[in-house]
MDTraj code that builds the backbone (N, CA, C; nanometers):
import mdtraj as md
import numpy as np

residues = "UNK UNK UNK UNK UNK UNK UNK UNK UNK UNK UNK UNK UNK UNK UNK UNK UNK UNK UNK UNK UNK UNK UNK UNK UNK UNK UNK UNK UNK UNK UNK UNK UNK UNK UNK UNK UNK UNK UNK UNK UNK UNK UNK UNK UNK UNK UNK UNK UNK UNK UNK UNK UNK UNK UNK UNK UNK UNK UNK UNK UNK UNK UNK UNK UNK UNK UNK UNK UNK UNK UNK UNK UNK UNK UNK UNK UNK UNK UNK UNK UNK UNK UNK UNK UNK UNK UNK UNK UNK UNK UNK UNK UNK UNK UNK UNK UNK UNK UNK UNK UNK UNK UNK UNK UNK UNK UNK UNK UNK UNK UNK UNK UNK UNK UNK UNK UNK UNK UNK UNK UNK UNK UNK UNK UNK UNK UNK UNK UNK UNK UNK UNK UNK UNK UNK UNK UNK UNK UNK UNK UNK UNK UNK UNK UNK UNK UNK UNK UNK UNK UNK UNK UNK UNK UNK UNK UNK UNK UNK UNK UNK UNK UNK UNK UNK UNK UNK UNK UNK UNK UNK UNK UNK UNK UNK UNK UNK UNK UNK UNK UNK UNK UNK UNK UNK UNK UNK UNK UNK UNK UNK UNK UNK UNK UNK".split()
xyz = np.array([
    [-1.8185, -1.1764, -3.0015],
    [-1.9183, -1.1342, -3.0953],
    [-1.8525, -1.1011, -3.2277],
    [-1.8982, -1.1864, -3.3468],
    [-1.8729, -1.1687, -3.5001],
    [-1.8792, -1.0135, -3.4999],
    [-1.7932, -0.9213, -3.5605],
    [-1.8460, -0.8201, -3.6297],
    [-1.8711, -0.6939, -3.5370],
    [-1.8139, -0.7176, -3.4391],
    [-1.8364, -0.6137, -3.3444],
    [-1.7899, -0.5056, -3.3348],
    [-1.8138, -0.3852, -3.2681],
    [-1.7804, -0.2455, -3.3251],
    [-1.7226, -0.2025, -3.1725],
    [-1.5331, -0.1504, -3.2122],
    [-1.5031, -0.1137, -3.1340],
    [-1.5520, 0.0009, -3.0231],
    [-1.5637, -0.0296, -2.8914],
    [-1.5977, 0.1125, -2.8248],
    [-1.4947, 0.1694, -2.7242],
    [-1.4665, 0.3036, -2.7713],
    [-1.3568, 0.3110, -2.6682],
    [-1.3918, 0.3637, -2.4980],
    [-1.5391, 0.3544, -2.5022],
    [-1.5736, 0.3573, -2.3671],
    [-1.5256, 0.2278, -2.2246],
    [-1.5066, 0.1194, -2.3385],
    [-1.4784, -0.0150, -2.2703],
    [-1.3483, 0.0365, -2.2240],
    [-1.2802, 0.0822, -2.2833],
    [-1.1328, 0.0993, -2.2541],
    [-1.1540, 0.2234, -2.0891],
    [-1.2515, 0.2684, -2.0542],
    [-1.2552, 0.3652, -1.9662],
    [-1.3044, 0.2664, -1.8475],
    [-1.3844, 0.1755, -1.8535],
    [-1.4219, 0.1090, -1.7594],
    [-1.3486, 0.0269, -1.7483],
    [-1.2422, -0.0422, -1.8139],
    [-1.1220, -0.1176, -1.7494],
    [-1.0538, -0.0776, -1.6698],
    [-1.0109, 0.0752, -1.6967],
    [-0.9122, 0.1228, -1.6365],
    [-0.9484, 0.1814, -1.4923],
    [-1.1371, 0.2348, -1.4961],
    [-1.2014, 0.2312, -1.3537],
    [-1.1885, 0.0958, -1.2715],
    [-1.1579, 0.0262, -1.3258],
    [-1.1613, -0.1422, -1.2473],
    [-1.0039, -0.1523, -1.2001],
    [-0.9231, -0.1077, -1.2948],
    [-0.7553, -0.1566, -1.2652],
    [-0.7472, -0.0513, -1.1611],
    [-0.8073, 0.0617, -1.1716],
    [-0.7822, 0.1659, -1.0834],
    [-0.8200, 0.1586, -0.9073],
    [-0.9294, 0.0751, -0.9342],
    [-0.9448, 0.0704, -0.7866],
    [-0.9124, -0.0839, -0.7715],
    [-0.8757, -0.1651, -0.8141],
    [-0.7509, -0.2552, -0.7466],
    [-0.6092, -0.1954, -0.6933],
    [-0.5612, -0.1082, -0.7823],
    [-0.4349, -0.0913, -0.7333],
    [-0.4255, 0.0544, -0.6670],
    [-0.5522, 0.0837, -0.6556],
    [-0.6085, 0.2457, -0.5388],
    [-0.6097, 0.1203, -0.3718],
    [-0.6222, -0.0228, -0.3789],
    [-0.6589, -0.0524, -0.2497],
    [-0.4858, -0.1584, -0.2490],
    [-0.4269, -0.1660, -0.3349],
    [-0.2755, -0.1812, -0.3220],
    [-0.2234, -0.0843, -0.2635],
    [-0.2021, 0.0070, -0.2972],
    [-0.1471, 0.1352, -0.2778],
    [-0.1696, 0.1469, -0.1476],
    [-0.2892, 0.1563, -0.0918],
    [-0.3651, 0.1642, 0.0554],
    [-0.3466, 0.0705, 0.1291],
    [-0.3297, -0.0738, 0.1169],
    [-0.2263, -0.1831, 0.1715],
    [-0.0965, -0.0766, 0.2099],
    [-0.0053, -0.0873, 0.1205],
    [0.1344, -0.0405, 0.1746],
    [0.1012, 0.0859, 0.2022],
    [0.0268, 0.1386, 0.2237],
    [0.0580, 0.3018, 0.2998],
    [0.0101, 0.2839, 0.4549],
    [-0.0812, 0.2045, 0.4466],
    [-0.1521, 0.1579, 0.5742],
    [-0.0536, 0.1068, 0.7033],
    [0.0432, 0.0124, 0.5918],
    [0.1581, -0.0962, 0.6712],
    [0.2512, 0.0244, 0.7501],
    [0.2968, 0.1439, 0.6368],
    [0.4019, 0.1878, 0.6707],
    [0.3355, 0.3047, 0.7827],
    [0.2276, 0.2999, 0.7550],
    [0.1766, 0.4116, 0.8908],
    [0.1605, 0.3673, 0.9873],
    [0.1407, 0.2286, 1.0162],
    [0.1617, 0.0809, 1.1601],
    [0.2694, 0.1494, 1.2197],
    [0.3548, 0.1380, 1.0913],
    [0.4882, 0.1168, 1.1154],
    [0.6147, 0.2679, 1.2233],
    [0.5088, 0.3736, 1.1047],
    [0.5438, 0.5253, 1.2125],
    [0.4735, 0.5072, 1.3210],
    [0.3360, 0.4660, 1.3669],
    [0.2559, 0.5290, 1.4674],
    [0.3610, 0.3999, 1.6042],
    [0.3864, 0.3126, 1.5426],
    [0.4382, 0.1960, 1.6763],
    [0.5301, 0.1284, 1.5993],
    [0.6674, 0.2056, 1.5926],
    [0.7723, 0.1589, 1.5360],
    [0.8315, 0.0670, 1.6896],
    [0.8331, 0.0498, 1.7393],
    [0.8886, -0.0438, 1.8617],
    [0.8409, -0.1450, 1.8311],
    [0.7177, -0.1756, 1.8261],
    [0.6301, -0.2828, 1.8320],
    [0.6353, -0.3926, 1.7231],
    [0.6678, -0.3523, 1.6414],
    [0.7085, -0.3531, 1.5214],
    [0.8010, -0.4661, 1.4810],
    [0.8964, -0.4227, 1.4961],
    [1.0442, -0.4808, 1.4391],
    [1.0649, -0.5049, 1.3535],
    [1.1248, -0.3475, 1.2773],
    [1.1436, -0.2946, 1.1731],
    [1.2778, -0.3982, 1.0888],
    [1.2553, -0.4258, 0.9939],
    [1.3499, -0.5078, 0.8801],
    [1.4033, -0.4052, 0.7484],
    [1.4954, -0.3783, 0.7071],
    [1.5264, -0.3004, 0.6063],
    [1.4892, -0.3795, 0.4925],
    [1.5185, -0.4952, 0.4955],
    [1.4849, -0.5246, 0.3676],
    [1.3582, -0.5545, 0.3406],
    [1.2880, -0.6057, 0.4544],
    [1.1202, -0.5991, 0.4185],
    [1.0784, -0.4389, 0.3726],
    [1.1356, -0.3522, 0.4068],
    [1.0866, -0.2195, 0.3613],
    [1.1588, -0.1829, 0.2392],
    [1.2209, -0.2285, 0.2253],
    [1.2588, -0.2110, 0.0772],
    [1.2186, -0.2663, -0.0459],
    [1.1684, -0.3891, -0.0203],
    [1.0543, -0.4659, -0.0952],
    [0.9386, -0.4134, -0.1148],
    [0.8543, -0.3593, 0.0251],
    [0.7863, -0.2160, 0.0393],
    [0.8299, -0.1245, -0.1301],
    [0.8709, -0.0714, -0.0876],
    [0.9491, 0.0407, -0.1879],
    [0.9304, -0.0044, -0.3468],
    [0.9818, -0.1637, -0.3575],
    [0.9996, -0.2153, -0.4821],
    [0.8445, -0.2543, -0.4823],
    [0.7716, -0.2616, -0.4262],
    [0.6452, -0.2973, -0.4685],
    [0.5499, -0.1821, -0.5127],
    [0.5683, -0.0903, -0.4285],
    [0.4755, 0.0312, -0.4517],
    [0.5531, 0.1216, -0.6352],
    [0.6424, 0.0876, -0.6385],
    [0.7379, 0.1357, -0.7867],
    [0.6383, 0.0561, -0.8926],
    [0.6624, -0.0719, -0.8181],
    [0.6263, -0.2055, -0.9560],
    [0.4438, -0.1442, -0.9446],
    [0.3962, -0.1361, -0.8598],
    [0.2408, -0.0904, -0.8800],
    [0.1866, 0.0442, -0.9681],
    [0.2892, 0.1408, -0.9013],
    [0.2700, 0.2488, -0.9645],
    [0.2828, 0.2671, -1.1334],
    [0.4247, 0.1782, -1.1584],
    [0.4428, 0.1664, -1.3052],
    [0.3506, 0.0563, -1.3769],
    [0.2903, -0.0125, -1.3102],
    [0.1608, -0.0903, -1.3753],
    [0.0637, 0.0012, -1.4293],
    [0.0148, 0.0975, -1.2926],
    [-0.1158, 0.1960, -1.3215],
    [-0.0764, 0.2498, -1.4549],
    [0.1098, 0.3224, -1.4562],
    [0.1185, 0.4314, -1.5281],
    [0.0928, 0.3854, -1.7148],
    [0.1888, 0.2035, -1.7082],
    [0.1908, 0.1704, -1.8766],
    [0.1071, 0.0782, -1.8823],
    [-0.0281, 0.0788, -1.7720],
    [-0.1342, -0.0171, -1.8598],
    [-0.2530, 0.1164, -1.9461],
    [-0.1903, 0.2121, -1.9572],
    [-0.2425, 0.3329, -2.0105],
    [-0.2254, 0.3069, -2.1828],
    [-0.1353, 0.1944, -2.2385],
    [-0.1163, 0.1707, -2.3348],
    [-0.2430, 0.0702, -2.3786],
    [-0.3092, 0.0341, -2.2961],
    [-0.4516, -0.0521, -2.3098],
    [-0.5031, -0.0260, -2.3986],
    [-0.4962, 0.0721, -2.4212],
    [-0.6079, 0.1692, -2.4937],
    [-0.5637, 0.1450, -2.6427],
    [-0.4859, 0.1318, -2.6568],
    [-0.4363, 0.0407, -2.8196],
    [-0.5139, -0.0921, -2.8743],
    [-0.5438, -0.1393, -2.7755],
    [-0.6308, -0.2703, -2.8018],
    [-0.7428, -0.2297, -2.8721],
    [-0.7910, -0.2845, -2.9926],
    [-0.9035, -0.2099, -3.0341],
    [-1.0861, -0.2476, -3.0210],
    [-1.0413, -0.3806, -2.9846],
    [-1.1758, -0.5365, -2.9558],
    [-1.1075, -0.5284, -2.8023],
    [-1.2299, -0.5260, -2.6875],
    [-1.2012, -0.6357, -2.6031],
    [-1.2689, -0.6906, -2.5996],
    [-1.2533, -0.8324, -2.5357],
    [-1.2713, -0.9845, -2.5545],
    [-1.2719, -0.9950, -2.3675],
    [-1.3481, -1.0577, -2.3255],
    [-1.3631, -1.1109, -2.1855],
    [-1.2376, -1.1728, -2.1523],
    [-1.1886, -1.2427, -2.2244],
    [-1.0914, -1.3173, -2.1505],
    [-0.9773, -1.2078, -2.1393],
    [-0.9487, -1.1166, -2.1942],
    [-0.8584, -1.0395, -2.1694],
    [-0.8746, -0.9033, -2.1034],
    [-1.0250, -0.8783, -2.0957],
    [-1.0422, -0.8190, -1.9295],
    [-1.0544, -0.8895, -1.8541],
    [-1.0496, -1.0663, -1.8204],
    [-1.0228, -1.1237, -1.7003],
    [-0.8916, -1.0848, -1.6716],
    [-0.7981, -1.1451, -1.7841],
    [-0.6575, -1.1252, -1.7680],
    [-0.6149, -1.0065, -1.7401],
    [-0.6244, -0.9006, -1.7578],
    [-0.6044, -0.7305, -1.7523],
    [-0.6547, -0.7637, -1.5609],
    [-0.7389, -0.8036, -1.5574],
    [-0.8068, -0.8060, -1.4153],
    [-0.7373, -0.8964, -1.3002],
    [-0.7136, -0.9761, -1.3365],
    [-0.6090, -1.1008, -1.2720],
    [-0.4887, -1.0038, -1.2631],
    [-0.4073, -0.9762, -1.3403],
    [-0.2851, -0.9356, -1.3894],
    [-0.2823, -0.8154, -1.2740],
    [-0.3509, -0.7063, -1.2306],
    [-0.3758, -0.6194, -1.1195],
    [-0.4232, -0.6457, -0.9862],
    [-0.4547, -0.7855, -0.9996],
    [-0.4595, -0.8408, -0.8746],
    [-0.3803, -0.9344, -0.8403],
    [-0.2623, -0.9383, -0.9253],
    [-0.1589, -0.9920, -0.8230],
    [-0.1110, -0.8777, -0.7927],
    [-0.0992, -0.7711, -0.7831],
    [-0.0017, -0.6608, -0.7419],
    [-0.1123, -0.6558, -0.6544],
    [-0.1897, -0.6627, -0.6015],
    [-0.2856, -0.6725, -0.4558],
    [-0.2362, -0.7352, -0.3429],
    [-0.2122, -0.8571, -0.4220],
    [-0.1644, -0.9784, -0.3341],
    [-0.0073, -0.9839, -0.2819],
    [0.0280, -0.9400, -0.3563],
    [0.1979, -0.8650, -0.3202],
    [0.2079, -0.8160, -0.2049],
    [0.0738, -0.7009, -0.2378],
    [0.1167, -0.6182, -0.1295],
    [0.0364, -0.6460, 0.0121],
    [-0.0291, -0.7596, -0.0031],
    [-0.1062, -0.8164, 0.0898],
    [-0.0156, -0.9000, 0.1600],
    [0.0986, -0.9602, 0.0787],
    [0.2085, -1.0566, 0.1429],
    [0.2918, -0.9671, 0.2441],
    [0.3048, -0.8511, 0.2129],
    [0.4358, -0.7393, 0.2879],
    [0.3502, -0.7351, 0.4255],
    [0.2072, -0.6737, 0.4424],
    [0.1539, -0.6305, 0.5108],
    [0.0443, -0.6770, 0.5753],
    [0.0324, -0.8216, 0.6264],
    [-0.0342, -0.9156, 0.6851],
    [-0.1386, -0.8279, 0.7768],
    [-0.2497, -0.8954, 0.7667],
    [-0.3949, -0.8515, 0.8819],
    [-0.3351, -0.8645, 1.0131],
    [-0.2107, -0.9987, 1.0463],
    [-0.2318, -0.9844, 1.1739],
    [-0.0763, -1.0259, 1.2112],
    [0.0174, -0.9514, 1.2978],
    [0.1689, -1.0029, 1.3114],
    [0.1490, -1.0761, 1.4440],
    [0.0845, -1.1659, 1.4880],
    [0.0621, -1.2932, 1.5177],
    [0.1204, -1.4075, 1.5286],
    [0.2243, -1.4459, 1.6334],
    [0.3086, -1.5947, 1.6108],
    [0.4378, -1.5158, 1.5565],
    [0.4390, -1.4082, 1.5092],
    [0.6202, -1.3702, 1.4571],
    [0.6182, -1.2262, 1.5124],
    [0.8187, -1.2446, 1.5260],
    [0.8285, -1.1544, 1.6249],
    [0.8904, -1.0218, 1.5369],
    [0.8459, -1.0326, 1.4600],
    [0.8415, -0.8793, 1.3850],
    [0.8366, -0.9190, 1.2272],
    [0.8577, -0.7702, 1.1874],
    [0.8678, -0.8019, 1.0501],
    [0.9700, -0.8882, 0.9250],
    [1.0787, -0.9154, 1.0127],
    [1.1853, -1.0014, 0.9795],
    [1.1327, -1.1405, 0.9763],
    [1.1128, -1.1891, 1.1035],
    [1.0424, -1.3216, 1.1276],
    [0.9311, -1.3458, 0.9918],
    [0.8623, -1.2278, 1.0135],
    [0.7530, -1.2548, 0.9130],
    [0.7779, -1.2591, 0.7717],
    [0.8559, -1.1330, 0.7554],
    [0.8922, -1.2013, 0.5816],
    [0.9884, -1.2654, 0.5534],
    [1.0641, -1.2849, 0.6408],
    [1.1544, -1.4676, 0.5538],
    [1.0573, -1.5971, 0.6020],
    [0.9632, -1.6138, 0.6852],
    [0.9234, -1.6870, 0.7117],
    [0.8036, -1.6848, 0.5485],
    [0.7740, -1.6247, 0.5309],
    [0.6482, -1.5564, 0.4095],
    [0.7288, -1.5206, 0.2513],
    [0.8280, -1.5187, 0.2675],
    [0.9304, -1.4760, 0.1661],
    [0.9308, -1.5659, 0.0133],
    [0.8740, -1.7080, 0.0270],
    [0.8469, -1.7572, -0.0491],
    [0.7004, -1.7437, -0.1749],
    [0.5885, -1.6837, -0.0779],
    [0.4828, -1.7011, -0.1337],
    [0.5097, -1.5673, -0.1811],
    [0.5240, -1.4503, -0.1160],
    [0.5531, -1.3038, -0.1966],
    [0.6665, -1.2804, -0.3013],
    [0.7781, -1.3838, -0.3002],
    [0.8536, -1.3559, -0.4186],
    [0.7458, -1.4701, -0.5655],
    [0.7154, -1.5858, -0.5546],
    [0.6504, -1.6149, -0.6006],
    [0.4964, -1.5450, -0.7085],
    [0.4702, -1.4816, -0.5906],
    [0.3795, -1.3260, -0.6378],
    [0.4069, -1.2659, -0.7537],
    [0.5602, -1.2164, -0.7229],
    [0.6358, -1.1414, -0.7543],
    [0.6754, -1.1959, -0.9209],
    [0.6938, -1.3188, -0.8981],
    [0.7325, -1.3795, -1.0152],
    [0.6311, -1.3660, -1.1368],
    [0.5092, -1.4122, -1.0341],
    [0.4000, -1.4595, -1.1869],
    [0.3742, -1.2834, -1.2434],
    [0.4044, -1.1811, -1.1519],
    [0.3891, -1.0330, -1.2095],
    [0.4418, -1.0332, -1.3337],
    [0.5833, -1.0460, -1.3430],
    [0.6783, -1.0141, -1.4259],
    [0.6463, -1.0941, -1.5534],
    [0.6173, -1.2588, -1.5250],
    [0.5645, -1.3610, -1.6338],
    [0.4292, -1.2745, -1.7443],
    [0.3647, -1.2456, -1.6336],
    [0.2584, -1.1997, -1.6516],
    [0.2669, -1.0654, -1.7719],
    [0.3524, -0.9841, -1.7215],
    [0.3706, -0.8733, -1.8000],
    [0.4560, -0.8804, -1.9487],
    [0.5152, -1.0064, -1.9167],
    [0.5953, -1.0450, -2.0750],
    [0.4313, -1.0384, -2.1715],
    [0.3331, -1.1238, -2.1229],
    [0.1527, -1.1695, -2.1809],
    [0.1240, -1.0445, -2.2258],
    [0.0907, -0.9571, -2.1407],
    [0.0300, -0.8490, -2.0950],
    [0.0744, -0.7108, -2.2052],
    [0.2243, -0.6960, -2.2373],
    [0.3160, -0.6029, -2.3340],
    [0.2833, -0.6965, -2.4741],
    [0.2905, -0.8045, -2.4958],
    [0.2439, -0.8670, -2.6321],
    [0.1168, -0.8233, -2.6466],
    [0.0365, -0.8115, -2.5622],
    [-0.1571, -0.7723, -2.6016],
    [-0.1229, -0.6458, -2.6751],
    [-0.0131, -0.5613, -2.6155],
    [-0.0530, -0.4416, -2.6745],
    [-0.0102, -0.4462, -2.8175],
    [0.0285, -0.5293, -2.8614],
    [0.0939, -0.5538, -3.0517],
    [0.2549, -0.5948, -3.0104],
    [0.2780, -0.6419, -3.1100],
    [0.4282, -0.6396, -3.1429],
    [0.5074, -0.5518, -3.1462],
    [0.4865, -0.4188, -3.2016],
    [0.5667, -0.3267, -3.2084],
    [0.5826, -0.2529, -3.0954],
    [0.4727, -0.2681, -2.9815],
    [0.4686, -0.1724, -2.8399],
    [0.5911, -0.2914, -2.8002],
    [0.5864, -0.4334, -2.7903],
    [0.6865, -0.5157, -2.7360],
    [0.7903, -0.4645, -2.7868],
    [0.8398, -0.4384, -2.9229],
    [0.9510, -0.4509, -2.9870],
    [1.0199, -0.2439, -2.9274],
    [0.9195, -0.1689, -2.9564],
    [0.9847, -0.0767, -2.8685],
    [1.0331, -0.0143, -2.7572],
    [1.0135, -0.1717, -2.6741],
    [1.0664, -0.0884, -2.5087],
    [1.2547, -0.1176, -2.5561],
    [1.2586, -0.2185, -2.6363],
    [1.4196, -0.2575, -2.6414],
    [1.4629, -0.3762, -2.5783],
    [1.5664, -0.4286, -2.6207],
    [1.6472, -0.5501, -2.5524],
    [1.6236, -0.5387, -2.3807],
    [1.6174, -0.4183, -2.3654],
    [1.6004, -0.3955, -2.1873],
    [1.5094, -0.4218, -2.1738],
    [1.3832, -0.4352, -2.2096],
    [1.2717, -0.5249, -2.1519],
    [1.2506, -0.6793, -2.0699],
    [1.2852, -0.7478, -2.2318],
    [1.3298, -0.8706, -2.1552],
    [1.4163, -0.8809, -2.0428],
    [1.5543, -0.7803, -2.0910],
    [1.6112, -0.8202, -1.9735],
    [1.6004, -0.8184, -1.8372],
    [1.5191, -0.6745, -1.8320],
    [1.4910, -0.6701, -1.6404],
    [1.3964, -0.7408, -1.6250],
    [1.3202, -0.8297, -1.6826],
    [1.1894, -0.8651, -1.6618],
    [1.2942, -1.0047, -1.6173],
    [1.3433, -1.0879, -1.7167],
    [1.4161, -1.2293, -1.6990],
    [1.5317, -1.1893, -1.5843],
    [1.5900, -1.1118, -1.5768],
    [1.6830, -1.0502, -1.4745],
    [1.6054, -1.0334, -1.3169],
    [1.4914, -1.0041, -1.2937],
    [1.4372, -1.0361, -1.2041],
    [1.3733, -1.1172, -1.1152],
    [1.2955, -1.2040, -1.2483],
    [1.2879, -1.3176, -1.2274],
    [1.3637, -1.3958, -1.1451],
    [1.4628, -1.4021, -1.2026],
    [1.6251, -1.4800, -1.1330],
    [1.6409, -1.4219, -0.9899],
    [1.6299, -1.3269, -0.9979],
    [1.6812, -1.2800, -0.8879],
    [1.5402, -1.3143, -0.7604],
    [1.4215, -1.2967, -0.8229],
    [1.3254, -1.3600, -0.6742],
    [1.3612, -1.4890, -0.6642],
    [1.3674, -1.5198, -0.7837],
    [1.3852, -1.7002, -0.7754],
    [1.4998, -1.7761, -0.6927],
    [1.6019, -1.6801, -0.6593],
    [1.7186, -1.7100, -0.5428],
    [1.6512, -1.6351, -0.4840],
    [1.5806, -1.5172, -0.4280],
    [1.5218, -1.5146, -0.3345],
    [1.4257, -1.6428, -0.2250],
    [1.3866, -1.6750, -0.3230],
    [1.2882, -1.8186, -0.2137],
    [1.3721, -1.9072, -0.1481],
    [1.4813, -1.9293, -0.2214],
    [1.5924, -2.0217, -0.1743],
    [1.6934, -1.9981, -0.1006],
    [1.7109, -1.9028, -0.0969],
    [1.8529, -1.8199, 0.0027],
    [1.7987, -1.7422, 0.0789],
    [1.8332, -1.8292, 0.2040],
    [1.7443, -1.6830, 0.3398],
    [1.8606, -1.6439, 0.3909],
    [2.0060, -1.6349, 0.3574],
    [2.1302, -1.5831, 0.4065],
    [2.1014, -1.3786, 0.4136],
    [2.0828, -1.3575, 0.5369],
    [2.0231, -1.1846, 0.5191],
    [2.1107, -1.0874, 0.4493],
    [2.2258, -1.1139, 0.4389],
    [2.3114, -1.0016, 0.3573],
    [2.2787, -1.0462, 0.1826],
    [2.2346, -1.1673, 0.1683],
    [2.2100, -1.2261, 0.0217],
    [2.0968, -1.1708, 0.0203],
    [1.9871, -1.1674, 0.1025],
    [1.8611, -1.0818, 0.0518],
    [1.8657, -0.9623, 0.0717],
    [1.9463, -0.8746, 0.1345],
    [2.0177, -0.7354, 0.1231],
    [2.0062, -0.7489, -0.0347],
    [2.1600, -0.7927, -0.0408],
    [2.2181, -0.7924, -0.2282],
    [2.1027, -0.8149, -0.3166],
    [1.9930, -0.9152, -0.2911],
    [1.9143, -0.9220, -0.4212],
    [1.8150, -0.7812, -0.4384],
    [1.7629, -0.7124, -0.3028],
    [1.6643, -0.6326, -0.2904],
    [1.7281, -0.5253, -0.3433],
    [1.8593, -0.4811, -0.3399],
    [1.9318, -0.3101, -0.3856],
    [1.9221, -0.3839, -0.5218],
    [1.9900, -0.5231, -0.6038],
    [1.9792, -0.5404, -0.7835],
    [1.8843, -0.5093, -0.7885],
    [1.7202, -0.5521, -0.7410],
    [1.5876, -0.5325, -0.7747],
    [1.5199, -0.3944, -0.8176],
    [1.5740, -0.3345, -0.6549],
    [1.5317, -0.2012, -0.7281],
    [1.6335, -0.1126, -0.8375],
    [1.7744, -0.0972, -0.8314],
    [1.8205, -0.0206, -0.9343],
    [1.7844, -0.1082, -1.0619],
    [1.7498, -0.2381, -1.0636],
    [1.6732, -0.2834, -1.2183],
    [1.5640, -0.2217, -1.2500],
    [1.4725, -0.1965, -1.1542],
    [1.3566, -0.1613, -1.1827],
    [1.3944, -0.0140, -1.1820],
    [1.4166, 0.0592, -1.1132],
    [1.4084, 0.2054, -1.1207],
    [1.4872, 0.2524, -1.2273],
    [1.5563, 0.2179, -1.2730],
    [1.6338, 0.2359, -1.4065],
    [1.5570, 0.2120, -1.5298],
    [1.4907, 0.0890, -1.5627],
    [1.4219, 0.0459, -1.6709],
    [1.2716, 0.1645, -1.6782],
    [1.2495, 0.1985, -1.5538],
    [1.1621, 0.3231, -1.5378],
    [1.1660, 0.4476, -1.5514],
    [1.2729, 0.4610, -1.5513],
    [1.3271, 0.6150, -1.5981],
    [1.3420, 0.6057, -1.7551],
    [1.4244, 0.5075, -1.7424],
    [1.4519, 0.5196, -1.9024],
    [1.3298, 0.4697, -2.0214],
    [1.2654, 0.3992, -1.9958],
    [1.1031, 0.3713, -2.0538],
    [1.0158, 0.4584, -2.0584],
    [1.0180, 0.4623, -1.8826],
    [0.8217, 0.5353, -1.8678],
    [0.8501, 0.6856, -1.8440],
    [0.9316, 0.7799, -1.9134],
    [0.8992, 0.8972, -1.8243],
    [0.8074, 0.9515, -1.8972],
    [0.7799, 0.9169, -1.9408],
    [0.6367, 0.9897, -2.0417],
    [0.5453, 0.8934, -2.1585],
    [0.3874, 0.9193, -2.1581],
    [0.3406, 0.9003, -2.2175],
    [0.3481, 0.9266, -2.3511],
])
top = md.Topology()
chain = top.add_chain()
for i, resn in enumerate(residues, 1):
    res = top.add_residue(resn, chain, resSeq=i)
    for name in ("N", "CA", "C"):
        top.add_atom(name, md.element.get_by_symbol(name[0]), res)
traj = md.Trajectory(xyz[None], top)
C-alpha cells in the first residue's frame, strides 16, 4: 500500500506469531529430553545427538531473543512477515529433525541421527543463510554493528554442517558439534547479552 502509515502494533503481532512457533520448538526439545529421563534405556542415548539438542535450543532461544530488533522495521510488507514467518519455522523443523514422532526401524538415537543427519544439518544451514537476509532487514548499520564476527560464525558454521552431511566418522562429528557450540555460545555472549 502507497503511502501507508506505520503501526507499531504490527510489530506486536509478529512477534505473537514468532512466539508461538518457537514456544512449540522449545516444547519439541523439552518433550524429547523428558522421553529421554523418563526411559533412558530404551532410548539409546548419543552424546552428540544431545548436544545438537543443546546447540539447537541456544540457536532458538537467541532467535526469540534478537528478532526483538524487528521492531526497527518501520513498513511491514507481507512478504517479509512471510519471511520473518518461514525464517522461525525452520527452527521448528530442526527441532522436529532431533526429536522424531516415532523411533521406529532405528535402534536408538545414534542410528537415528546419522541416519537423519543430513536433512537436520541442511535445516541447519538454510537457518544461518537465512539470518545473513533476516540481520540486513534490520538496516545496514544493525548488520554493520554486530562486527567482522558475524559473518564469521555464521560462514564458519555453515562449513562446519556442511562436513557434517558428509563425514559420518563419530569422533569427526564429536569435533564438529564442541566447534559449533563454543562458535555459537561465544558470538552470544559477546553480542546478545543485552538489549
Amino acid at each position: 500500500m502507497e503511502g501507508a502509515i506505520p503501526n507499531p502494533e504490527v510489530f506486536t503481532h509478529v512477534r505473537v506469531i514468532i512466539g508461538i512457533i518457537l514456544g512449540l520448538s522449545v516444547s519439541r526439545l523439552l518433550t524429547g529430553i523428558a522421553r529421554i529421563i523418563q526411559h533412558p534405556q530404551s532410548k539409546n542415548i548419543y552424546i552428540v545427538h544431545l548436544g545438537w539438542v543443546l546447540f539447537t535450543f541456544l540457536t532458538v532461544v537467541h532467535f526469540w531473543w534478537f528478532e526483538f530488533y524487528l521492531h526497527q522495521l518501520v513498513l511491514w510488507k507481507f512478504e517479509v512477515y512471510l519471511f520473518v514467518i518461514f525464517f522461525a519455522s525452520l527452527h521448528f523443523l530442526a527441532c522436529a529433525m532431533l526429536f522424531p514422532d516415532s523411533m521406529e526401524g532405528y535402534n536408538g538415537y545414534e542410528d537415528y541421527f546419522m541416519s537423519r543427519r543430513g536433512w537436520f544439518f541442511g535445516i541447519v544451514i538454510l537457518i544461518f543463510i537465512f539470518d545473513f537476509i533476516d540481520t540486513a532487514m534490520k538496516g545496514i548499520s544493525h548488520f554493520h554493528s554486530l562486527g567482522p564476527e558475524y559473518p564469521f560464525r555464521n560462514l564458519v558454521l555453515i562449513g562446519l554442517l556442511c562436513a557434517g552431511i558428509y563425514l559420518s566418522n563419530r569422533r569427526v562429528q564429536l569435533a564438529l558439534l564442541v566447534a559449533a557450540l563454543i562458535l555459537q555460545t561465544a558470538f552470544i555472549l559477546i553480542q546478545f547479552d543485552t538489549i
